[in-house]
PyMOL Python script that loads the backbone (N, CA, C, O; Angstrom):
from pymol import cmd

cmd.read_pdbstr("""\
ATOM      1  N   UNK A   1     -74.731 113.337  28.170  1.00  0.00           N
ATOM      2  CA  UNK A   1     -74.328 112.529  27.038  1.00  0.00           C
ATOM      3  C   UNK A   1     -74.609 111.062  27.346  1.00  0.00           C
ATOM      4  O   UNK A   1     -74.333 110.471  28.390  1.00  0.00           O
ATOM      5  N   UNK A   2     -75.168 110.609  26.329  1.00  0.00           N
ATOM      6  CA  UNK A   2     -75.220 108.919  26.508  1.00  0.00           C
ATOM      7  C   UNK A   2     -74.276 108.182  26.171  1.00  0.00           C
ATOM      8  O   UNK A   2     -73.412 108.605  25.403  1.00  0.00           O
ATOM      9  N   UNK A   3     -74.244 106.997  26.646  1.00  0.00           N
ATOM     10  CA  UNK A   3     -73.151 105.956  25.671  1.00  0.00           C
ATOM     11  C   UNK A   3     -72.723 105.487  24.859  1.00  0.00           C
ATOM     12  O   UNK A   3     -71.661 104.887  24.686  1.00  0.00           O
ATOM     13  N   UNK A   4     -73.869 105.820  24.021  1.00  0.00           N
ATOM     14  CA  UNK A   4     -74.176 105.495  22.331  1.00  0.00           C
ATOM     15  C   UNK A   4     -72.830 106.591  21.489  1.00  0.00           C
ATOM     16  O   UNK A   4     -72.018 106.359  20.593  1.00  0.00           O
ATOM     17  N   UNK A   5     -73.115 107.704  22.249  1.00  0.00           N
ATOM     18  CA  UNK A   5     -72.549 109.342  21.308  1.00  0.00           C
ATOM     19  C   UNK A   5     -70.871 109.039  21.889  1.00  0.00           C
ATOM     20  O   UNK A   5     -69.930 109.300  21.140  1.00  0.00           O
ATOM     21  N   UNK A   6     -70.675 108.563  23.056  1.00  0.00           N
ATOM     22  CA  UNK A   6     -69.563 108.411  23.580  1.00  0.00           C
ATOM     23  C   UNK A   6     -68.768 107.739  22.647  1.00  0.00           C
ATOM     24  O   UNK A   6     -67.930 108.164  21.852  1.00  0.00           O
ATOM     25  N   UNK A   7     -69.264 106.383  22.935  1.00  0.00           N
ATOM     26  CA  UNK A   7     -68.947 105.048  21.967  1.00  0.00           C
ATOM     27  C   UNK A   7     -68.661 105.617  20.488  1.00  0.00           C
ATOM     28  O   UNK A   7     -67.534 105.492  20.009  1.00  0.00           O
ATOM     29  N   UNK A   8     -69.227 105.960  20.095  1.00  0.00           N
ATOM     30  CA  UNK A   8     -69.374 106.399  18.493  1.00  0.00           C
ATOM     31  C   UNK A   8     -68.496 107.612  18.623  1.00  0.00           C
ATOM     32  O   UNK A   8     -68.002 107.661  17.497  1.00  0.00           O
ATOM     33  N   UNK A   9     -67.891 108.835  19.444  1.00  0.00           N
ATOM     34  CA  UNK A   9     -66.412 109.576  19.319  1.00  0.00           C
ATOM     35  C   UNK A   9     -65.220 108.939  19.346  1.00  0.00           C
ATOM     36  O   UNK A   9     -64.113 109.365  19.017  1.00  0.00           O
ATOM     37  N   UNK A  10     -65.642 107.545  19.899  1.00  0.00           N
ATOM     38  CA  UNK A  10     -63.798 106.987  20.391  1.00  0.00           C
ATOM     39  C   UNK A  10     -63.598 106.068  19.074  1.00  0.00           C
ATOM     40  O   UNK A  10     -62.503 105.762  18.603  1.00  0.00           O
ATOM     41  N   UNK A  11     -65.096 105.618  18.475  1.00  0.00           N
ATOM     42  CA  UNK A  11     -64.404 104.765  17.141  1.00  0.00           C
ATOM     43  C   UNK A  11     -63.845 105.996  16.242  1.00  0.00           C
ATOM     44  O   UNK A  11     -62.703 106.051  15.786  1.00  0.00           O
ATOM     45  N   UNK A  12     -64.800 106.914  16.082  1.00  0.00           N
ATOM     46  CA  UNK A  12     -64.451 108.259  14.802  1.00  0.00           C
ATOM     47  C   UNK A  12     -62.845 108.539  15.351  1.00  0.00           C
ATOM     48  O   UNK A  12     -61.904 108.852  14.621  1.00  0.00           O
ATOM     49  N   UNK A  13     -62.796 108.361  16.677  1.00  0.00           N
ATOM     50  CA  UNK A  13     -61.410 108.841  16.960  1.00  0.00           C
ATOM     51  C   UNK A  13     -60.327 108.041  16.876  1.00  0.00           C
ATOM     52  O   UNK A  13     -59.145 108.334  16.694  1.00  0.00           O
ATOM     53  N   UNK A  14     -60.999 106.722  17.068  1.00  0.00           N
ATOM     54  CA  UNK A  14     -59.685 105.752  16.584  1.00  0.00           C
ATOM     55  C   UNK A  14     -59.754 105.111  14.858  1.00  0.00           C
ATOM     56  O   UNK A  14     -58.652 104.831  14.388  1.00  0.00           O
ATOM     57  N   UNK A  15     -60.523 104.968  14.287  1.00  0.00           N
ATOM     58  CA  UNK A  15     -60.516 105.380  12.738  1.00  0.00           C
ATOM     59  C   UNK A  15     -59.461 106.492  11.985  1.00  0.00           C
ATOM     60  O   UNK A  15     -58.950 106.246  10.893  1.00  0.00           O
ATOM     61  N   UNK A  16     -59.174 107.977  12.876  1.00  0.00           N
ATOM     62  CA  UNK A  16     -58.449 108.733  12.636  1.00  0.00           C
ATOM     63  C   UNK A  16     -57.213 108.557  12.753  1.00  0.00           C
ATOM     64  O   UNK A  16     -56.351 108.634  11.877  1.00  0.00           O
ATOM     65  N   UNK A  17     -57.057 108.200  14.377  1.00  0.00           N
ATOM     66  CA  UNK A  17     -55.731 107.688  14.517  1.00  0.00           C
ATOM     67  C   UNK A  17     -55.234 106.893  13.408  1.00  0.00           C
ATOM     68  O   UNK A  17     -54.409 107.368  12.627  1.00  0.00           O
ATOM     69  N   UNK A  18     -55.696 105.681  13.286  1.00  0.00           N
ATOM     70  CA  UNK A  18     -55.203 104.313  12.682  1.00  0.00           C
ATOM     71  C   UNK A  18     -55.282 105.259  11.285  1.00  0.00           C
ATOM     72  O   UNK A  18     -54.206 105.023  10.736  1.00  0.00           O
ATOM     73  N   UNK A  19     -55.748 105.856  10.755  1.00  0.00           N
ATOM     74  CA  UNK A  19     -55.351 106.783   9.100  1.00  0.00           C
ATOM     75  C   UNK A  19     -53.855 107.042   9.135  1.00  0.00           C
ATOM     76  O   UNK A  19     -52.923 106.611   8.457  1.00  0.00           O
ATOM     77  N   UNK A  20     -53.946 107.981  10.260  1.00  0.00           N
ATOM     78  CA  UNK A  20     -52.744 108.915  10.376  1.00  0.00           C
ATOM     79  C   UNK A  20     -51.407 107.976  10.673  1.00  0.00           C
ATOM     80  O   UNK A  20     -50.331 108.572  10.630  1.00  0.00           O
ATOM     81  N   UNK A  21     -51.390 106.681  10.945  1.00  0.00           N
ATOM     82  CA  UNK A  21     -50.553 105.913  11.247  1.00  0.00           C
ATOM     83  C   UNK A  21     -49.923 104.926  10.654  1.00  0.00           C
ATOM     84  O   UNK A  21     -48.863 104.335  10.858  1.00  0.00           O
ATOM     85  N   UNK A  22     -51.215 104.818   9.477  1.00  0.00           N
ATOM     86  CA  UNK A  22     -50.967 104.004   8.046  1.00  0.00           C
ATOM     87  C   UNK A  22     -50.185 104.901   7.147  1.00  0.00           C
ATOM     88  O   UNK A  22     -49.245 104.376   6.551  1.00  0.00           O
ATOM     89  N   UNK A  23     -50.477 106.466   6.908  1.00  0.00           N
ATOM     90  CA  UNK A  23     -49.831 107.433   6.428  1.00  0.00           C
ATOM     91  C   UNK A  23     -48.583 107.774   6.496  1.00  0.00           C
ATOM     92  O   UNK A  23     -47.723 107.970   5.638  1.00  0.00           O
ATOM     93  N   UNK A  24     -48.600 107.837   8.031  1.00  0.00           N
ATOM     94  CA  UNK A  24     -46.493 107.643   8.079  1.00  0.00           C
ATOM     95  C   UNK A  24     -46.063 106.657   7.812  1.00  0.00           C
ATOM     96  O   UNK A  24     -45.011 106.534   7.184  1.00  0.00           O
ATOM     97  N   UNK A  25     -46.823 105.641   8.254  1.00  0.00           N
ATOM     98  CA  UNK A  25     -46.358 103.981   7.628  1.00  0.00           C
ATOM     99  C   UNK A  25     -45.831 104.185   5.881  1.00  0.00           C
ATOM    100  O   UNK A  25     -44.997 103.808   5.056  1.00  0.00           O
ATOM    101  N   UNK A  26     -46.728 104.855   6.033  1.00  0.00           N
ATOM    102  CA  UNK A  26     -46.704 104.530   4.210  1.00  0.00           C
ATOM    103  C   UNK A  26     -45.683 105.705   3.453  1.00  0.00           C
ATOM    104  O   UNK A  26     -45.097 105.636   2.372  1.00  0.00           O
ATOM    105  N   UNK A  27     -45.721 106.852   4.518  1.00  0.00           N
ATOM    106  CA  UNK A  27     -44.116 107.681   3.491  1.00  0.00           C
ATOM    107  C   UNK A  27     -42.843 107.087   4.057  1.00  0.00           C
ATOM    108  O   UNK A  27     -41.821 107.432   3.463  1.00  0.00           O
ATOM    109  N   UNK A  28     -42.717 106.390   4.926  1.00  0.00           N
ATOM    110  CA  UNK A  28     -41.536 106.018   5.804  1.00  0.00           C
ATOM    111  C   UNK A  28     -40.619 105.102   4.899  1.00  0.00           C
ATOM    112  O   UNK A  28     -39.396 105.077   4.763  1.00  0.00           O
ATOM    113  N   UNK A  29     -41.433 104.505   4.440  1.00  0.00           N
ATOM    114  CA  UNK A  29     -41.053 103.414   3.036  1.00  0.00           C
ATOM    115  C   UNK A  29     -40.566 103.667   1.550  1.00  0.00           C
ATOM    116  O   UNK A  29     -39.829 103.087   0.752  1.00  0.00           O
ATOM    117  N   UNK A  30     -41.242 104.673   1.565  1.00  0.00           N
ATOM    118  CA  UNK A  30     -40.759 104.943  -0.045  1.00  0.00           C
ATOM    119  C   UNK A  30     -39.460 105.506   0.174  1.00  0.00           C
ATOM    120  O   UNK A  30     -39.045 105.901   1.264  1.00  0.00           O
ATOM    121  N   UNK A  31     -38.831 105.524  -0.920  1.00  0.00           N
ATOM    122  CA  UNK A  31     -37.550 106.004  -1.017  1.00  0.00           C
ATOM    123  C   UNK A  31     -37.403 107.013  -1.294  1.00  0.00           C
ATOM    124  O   UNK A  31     -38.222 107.394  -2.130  1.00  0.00           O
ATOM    125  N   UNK A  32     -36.162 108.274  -0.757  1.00  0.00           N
ATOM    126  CA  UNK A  32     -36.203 109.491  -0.579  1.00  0.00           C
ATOM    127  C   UNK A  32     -35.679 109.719  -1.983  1.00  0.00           C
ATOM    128  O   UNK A  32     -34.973 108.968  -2.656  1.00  0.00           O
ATOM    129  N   UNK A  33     -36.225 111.044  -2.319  1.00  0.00           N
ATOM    130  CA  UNK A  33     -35.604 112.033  -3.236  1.00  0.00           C
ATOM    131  C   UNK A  33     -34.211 112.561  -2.858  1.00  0.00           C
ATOM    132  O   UNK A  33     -33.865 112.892  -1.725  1.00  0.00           O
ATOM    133  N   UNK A  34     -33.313 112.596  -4.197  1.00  0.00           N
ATOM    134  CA  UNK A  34     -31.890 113.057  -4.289  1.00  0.00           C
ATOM    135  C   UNK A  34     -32.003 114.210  -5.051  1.00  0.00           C
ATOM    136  O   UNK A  34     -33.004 114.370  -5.749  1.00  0.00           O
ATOM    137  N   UNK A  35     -30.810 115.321  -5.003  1.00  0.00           N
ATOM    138  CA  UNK A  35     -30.700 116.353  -5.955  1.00  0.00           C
ATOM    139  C   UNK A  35     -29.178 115.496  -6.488  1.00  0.00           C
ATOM    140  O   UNK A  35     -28.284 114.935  -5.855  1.00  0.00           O
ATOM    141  N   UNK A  36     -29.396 115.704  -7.800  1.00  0.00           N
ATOM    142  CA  UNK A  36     -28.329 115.289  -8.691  1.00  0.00           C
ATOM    143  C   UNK A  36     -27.802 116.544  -9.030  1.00  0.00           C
ATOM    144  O   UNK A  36     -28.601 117.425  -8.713  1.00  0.00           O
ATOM    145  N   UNK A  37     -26.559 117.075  -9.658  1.00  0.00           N
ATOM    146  CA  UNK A  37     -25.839 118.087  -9.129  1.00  0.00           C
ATOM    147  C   UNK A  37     -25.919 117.557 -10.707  1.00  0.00           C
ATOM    148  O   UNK A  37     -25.989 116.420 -11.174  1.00  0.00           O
ATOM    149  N   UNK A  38     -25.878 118.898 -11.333  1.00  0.00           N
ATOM    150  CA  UNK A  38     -25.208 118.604 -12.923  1.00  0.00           C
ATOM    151  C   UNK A  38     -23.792 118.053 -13.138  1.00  0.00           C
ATOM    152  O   UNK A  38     -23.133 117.937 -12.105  1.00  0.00           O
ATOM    153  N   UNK A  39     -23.190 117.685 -14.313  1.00  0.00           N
ATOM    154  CA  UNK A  39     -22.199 117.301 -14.911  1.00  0.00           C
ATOM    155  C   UNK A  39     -21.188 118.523 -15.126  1.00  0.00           C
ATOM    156  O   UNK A  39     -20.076 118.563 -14.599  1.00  0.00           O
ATOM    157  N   UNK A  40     -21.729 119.555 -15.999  1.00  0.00           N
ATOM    158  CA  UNK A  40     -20.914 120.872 -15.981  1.00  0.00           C
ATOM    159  C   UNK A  40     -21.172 121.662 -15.089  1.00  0.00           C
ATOM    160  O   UNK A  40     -22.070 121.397 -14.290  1.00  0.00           O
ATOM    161  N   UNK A  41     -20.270 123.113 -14.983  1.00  0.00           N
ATOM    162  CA  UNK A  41     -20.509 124.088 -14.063  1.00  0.00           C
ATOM    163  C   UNK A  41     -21.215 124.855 -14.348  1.00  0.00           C
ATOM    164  O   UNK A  41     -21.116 125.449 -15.422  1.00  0.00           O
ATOM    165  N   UNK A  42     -21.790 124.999 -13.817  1.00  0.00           N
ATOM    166  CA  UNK A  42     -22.822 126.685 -13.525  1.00  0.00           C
ATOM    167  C   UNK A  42     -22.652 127.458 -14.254  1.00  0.00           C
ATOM    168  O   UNK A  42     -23.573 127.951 -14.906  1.00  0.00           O
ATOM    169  N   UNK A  43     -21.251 127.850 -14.386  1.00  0.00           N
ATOM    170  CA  UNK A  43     -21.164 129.199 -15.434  1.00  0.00           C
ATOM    171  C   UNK A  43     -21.582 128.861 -17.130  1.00  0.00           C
ATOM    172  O   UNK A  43     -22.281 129.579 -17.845  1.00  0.00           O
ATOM    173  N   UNK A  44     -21.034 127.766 -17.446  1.00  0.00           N
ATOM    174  CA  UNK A  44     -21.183 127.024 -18.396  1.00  0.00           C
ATOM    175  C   UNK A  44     -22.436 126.778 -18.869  1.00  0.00           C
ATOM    176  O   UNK A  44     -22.658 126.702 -20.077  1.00  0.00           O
ATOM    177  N   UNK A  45     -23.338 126.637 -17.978  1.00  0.00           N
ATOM    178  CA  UNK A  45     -24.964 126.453 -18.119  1.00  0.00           C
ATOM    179  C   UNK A  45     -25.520 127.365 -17.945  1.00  0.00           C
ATOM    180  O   UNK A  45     -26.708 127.055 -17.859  1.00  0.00           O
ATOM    181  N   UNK A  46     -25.362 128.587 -17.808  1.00  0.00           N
ATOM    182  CA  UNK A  46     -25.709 129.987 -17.684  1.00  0.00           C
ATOM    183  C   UNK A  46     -25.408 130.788 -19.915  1.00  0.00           C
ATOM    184  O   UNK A  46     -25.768 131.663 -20.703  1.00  0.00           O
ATOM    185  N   UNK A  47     -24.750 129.891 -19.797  1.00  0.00           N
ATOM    186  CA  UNK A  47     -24.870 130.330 -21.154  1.00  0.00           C
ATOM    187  C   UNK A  47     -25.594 129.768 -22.153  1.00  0.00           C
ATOM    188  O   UNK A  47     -26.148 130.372 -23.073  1.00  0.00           O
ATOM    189  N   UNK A  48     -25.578 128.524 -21.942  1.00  0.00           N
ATOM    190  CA  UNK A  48     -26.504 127.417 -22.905  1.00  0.00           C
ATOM    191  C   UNK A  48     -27.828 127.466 -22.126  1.00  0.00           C
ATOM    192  O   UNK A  48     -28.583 126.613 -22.592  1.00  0.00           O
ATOM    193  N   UNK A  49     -28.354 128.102 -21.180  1.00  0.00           N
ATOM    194  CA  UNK A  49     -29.641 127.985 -20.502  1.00  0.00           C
ATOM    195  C   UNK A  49     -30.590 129.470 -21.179  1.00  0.00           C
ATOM    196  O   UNK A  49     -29.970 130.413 -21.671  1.00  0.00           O
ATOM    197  N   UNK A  50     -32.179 129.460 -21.093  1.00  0.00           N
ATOM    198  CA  UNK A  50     -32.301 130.296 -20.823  1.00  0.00           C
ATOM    199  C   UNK A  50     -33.501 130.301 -19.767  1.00  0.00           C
ATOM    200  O   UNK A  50     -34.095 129.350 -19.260  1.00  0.00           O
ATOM    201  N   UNK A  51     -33.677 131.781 -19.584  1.00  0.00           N
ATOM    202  CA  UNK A  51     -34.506 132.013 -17.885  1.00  0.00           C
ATOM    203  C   UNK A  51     -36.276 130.947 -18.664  1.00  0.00           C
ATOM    204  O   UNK A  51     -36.731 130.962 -19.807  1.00  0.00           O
ATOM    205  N   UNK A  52     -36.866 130.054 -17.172  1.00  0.00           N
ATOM    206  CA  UNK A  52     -37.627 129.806 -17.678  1.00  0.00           C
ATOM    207  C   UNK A  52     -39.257 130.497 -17.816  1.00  0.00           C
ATOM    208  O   UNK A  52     -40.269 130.068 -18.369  1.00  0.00           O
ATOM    209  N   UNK A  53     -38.989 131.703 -17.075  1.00  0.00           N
ATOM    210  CA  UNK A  53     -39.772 132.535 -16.895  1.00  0.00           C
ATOM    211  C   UNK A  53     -40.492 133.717 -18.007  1.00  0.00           C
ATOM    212  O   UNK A  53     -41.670 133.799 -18.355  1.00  0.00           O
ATOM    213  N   UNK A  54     -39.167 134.679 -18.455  1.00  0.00           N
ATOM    214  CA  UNK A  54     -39.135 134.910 -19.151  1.00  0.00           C
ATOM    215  C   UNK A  54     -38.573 134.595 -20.508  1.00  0.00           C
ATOM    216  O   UNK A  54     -39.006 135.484 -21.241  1.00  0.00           O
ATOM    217  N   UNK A  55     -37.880 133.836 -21.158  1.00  0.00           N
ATOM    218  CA  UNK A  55     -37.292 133.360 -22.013  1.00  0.00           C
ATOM    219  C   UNK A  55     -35.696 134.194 -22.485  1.00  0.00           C
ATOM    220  O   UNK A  55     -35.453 134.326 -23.685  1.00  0.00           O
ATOM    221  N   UNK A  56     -35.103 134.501 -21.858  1.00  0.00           N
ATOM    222  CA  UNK A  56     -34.097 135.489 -21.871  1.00  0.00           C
ATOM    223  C   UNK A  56     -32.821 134.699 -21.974  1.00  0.00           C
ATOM    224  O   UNK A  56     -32.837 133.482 -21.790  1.00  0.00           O
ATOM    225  N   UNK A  57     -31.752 135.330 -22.253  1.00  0.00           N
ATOM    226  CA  UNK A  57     -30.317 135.049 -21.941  1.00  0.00           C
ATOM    227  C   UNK A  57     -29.738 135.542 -21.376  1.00  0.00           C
ATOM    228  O   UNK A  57     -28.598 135.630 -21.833  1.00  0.00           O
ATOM    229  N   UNK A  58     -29.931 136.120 -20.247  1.00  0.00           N
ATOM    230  CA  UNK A  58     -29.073 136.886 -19.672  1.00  0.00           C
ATOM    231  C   UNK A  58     -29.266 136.169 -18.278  1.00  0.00           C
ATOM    232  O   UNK A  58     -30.277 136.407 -17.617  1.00  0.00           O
ATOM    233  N   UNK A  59     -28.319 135.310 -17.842  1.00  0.00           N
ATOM    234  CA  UNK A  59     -28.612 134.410 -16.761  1.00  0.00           C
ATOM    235  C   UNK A  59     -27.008 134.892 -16.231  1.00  0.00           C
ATOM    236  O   UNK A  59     -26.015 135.250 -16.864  1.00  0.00           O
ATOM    237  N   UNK A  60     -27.290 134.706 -14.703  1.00  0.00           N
ATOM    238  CA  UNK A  60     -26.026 134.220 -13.922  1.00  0.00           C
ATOM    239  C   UNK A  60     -26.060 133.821 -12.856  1.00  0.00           C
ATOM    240  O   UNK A  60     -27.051 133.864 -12.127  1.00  0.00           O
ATOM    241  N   UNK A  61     -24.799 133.282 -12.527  1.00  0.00           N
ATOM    242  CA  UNK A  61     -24.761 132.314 -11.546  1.00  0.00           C
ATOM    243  C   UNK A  61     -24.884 132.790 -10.097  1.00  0.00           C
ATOM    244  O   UNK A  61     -23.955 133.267  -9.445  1.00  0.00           O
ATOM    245  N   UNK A  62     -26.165 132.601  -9.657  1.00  0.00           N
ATOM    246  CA  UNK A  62     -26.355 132.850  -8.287  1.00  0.00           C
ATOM    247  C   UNK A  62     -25.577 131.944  -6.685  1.00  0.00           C
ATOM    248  O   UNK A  62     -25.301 132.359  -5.560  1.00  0.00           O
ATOM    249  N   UNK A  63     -25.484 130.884  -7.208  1.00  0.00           N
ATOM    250  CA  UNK A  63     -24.950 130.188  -6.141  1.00  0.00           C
ATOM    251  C   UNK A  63     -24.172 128.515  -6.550  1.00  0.00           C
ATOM    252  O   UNK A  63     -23.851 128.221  -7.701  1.00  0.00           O
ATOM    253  N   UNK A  64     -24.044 127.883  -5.737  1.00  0.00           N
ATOM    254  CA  UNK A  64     -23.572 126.265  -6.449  1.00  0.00           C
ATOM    255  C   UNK A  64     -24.178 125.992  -7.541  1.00  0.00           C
ATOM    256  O   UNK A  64     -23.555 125.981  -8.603  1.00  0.00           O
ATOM    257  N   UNK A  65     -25.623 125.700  -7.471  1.00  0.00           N
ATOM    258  CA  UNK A  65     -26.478 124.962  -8.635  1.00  0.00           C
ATOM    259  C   UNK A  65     -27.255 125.917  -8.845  1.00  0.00           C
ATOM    260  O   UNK A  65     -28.086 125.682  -9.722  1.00  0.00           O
ATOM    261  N   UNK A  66     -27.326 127.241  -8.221  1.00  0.00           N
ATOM    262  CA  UNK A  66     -28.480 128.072  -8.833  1.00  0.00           C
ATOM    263  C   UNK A  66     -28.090 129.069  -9.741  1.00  0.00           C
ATOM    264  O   UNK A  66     -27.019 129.674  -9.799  1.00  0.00           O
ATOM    265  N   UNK A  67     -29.382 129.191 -10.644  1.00  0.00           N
ATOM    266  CA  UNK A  67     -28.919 130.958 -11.933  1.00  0.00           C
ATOM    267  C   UNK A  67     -30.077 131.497 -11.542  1.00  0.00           C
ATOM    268  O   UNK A  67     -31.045 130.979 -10.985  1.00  0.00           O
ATOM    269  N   UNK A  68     -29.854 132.715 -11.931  1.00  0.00           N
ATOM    270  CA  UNK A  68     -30.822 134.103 -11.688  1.00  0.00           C
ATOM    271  C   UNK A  68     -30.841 134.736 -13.087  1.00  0.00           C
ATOM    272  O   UNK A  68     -29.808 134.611 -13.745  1.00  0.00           O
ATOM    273  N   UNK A  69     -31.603 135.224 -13.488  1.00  0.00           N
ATOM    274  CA  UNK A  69     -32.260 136.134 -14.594  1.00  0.00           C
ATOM    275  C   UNK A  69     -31.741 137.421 -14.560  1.00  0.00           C
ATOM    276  O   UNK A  69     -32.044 137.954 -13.493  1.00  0.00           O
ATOM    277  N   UNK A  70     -31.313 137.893 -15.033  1.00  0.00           N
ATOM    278  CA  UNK A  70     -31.096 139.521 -14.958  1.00  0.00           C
ATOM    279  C   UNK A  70     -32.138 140.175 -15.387  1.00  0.00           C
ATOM    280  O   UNK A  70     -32.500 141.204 -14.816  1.00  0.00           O
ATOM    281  N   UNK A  71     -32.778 139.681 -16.454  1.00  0.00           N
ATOM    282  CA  UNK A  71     -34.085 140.425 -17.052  1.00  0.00           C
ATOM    283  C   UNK A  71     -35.445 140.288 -15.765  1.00  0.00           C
ATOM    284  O   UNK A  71     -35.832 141.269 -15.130  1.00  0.00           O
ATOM    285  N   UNK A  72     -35.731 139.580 -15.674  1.00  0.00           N
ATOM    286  CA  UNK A  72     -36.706 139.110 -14.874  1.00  0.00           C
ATOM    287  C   UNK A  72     -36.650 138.821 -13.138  1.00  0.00           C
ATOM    288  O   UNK A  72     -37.660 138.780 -12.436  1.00  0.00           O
ATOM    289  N   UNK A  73     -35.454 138.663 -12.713  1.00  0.00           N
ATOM    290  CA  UNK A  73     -34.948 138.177 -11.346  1.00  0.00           C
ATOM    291  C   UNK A  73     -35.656 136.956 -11.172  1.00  0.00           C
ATOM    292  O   UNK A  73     -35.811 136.868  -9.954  1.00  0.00           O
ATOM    293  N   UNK A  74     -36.279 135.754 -11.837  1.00  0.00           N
ATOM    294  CA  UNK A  74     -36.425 134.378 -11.672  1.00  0.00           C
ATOM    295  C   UNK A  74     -34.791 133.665 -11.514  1.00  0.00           C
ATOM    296  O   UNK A  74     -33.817 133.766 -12.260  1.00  0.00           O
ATOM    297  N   UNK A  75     -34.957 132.996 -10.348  1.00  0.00           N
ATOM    298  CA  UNK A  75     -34.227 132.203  -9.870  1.00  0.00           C
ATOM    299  C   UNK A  75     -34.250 130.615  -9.733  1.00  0.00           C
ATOM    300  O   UNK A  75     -35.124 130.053  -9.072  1.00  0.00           O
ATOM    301  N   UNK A  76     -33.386 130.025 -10.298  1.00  0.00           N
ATOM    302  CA  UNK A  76     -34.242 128.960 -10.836  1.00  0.00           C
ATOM    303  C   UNK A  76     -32.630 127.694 -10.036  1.00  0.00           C
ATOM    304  O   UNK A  76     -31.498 128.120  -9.808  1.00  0.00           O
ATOM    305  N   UNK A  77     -33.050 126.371  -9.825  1.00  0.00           N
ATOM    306  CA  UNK A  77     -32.001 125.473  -9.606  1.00  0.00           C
ATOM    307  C   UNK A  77     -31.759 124.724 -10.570  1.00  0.00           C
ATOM    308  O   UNK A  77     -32.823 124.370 -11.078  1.00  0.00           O
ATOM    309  N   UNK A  78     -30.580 124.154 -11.259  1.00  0.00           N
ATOM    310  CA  UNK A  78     -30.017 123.556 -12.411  1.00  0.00           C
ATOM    311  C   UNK A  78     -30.003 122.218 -12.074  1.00  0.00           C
ATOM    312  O   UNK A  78     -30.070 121.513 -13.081  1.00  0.00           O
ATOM    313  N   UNK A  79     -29.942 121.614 -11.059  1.00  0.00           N
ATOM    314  CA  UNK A  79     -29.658 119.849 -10.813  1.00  0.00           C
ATOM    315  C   UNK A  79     -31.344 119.450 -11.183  1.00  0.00           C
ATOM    316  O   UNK A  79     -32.147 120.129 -11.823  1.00  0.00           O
ATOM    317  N   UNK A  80     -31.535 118.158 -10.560  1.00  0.00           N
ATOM    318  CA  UNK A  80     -32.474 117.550 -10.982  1.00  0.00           C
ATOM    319  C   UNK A  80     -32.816 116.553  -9.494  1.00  0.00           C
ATOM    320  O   UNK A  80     -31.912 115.952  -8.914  1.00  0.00           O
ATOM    321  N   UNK A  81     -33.800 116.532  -9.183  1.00  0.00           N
ATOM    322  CA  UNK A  81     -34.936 115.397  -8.226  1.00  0.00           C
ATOM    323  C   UNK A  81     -35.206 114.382  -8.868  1.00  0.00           C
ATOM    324  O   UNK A  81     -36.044 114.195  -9.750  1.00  0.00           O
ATOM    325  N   UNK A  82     -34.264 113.530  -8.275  1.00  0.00           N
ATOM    326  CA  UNK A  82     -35.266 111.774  -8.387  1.00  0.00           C
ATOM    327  C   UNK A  82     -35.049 110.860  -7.182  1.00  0.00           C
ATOM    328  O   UNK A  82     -34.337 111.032  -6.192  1.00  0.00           O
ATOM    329  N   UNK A  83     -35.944 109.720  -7.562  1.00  0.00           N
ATOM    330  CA  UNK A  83     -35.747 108.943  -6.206  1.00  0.00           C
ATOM    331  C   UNK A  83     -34.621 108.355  -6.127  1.00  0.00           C
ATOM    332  O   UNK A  83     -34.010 108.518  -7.183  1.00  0.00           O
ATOM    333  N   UNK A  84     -34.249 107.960  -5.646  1.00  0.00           N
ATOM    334  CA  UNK A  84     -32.921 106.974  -5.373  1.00  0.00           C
ATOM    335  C   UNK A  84     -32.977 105.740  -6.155  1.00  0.00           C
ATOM    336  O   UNK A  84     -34.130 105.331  -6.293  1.00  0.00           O
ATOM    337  N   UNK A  85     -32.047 105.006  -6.724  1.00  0.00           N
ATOM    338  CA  UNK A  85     -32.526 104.096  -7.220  1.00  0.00           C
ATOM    339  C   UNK A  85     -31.904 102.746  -6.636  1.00  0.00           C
ATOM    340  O   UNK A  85     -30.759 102.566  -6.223  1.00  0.00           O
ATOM    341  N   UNK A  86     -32.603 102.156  -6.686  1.00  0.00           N
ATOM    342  CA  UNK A  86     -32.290 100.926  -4.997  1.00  0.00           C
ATOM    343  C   UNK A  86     -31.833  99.669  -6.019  1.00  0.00           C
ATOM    344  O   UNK A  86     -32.358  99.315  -7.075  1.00  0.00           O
ATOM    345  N   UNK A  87     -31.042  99.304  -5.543  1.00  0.00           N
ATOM    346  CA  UNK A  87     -29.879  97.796  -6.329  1.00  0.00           C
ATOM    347  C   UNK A  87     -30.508  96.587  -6.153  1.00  0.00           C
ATOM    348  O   UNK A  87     -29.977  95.551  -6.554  1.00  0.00           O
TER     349      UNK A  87
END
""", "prot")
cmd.dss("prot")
cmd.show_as("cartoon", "prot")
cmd.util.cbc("prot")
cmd.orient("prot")
């Protein structure tokens, strides 16, 4: 191997690095996602919901924030993802 091919792996290789370092740089900053927990309970929204899979009513409450389908077994979460919102 010559010096030329050498030279020219350690830039391709430090080009990569310095990507991968701007990248965490750059999610480290943004602000994290929250689950917002609904207002009513579960059971309550199991009735006014329907499955989004199949379009059904026959939902129940699988867990804290989750419903399940009886028709279909889609399992679905009721809160909501957003970012945080910074003051």
């Amino acid at each position: 191997m010559d010096a030329g091919t050498i030279v020219g792996s350690i830039i391709i290789f430090a080009v990569f690095a310095v990507a991968i370092i701007l990248y965490i740089a750059k999610r480290s900053f943004k602000s994290p996602n929250i689950f917002y927990a609904p207002q009513e309970a579960t059971p309550a929204l199991a009735s006014q919901l329907t499955c989004p899979k199949c379009r059904e009513r026959k939902l129940k409450p699988t867990g804290s924030y989750t419903l399940g389908c009886e028709n279909c077994g889609f399992t679905f979460s009721v809160g909501t993802m957003r970012r945080r919102e910074t003051e």
